[in-house]
N, C-alpha and C positions, 0 to 999 in steps of 0.2 A: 522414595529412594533418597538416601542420604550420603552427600560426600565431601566430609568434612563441614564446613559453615551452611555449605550449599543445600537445600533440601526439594525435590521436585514431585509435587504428586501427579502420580497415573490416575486416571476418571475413562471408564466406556459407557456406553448408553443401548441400550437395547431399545425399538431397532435404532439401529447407528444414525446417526446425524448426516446429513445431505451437505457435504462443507466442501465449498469448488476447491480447487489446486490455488495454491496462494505463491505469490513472486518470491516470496521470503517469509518465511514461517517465524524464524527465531534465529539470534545471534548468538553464539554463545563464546564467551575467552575462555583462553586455558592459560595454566604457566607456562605450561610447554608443550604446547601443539605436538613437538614431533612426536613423544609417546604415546597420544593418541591417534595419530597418525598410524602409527607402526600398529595399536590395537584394532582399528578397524580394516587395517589393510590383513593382519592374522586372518580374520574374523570373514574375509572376503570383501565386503563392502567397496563400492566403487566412488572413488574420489577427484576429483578435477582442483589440482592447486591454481589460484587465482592472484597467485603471488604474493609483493609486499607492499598493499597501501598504505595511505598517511593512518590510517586508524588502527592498523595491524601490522608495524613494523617486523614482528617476529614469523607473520607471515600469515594466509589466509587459507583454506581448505573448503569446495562447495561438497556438500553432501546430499542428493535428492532422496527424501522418506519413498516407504514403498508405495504411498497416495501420491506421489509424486509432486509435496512442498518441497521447497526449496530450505537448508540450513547453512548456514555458513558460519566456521568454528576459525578462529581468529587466535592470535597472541600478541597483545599490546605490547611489547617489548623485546626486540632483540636481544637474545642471551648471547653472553661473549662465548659459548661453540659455533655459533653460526658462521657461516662464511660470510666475507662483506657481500653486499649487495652487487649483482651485474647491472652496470649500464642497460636503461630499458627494462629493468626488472618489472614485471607486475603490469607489464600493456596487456594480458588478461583478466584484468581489473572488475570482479561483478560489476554487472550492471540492473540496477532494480528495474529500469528503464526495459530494457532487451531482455527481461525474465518475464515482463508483465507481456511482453510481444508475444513471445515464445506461448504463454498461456494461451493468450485468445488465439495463437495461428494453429495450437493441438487441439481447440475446441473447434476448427473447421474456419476459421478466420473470419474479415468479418468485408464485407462487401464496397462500405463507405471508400469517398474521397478524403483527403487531409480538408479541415474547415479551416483551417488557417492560411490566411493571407500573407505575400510578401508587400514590403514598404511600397511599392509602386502600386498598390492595389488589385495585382494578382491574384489568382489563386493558385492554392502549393497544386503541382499537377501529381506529385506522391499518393501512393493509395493508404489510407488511414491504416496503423498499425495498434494504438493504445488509444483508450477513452479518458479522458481527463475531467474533472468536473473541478468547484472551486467553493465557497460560502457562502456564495449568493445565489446557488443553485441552478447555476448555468452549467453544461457539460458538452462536451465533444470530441468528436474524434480524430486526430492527428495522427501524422506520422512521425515517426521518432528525433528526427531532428527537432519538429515544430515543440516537441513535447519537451525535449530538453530547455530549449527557450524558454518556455512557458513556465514551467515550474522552478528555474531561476530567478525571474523575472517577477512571479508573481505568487507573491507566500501564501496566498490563501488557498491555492493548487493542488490539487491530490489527484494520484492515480484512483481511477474508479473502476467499479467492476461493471461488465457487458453485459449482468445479467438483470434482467426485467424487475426481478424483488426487489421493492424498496419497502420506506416507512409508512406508508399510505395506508397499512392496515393497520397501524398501532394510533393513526392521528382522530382524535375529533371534530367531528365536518363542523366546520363554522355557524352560525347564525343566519338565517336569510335574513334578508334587508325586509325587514318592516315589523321582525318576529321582537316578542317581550324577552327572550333571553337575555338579560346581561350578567354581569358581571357580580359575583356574593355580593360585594360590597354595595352595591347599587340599593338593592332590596332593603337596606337598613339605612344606610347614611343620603340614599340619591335624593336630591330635590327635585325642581320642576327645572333647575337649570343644570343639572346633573348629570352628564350624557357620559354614562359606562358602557353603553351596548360593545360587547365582544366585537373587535372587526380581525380580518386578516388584517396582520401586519403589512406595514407600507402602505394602510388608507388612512389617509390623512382625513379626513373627516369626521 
């Protein structure tokens, strides 16, 4: 589909791909939200405005797909038809945070405590709401306060998904400790003082 600069291609797969409900699918701007607005509300389609954030002055629109992602259609700019802005405008502000909740509470929620502590050495007594994980391959699961902290606080942070699949099938299994596998290089360049054996990462030896 083509409109104007913009060009979007459509792809299906037979059988269909197994892809969970996501917090946020895709953002997309318009010049002017309200026309489109006005096309999908003809059209039936049910909309939630979320008001006017700092990133869509001209105002925000959620629209849930029938798989049930989330899309949010935005307009960077106030156009001088708009009315000014009310006091308080936009306190229903998305939140990626409370969409990722809303996920795992429609997939049956999930059992955990919040793992996050307060400064007295506490623990949160909140029941875990989002899974968090970060670059160093730690993860867990918090409640929405802790999580908004957390991923302020600490850029390597990402929302993670609850679901068991990871990359563990795409890796290959390391070297035992004692085994001749090293490294190409080894094999041609390695001396007797030459130590390339493959390690996981972070052994220092």
């Amino acid at each position: 589909m083509r409109q104007g600069e913009t060009l979007v291609l459509l792809g299906s797969t037979k059988p269909p791909l197994a892809i969970p409900r996501l917090p946020l699918l895709c953002y997309v701007f318009y010049a002017d939200l309200e026309a489109v607005v006005a096309a999908l509300d003809a059209a039936g389609i049910q909309m939630t405005r979320t008001g006017h954030p700092p990133h869509a002055p001209g105002g925000e629109v959620k629209v849930v797909d029938p798989d049930g992602n989330t899309l949010l259609l935005g307009q960077r700019e106030r156009s001088s038809s708009q009315p000014p802005a009310a006091d308080g405008e936009g306190s229903v502000e998305f939140s990626l945070l409370r969409e990722a909740a809303a996920v795992v509470a429609a997939q049956g929620g999930t059992s955990h405590a919040c793992r996050a502590g307060g400064p007295d050495g506490r623990s949160c007594p909140n029941n875990a709401e989002v899974k968090l994980a970060d670059s160093q391959g730690d993860s867990a699961w918090v409640c929405l306060a802790h999580a908004e902290d957390i991923l302020v606080t600490v850029p390597t942070a990402f929302i993670a998904s609850q679901g068991d699949r990871g990359i563990a099938a795409f890796l290959m299994p390391w070297p035992r400790e004692g085994s001749r596998a090293t490294l190409g290089a080894s094999e041609t360049s390695g001396g007797a003082g030459d130590d390339r054996t493959a390690r996981p990462p972070g052994d220092g030896r």
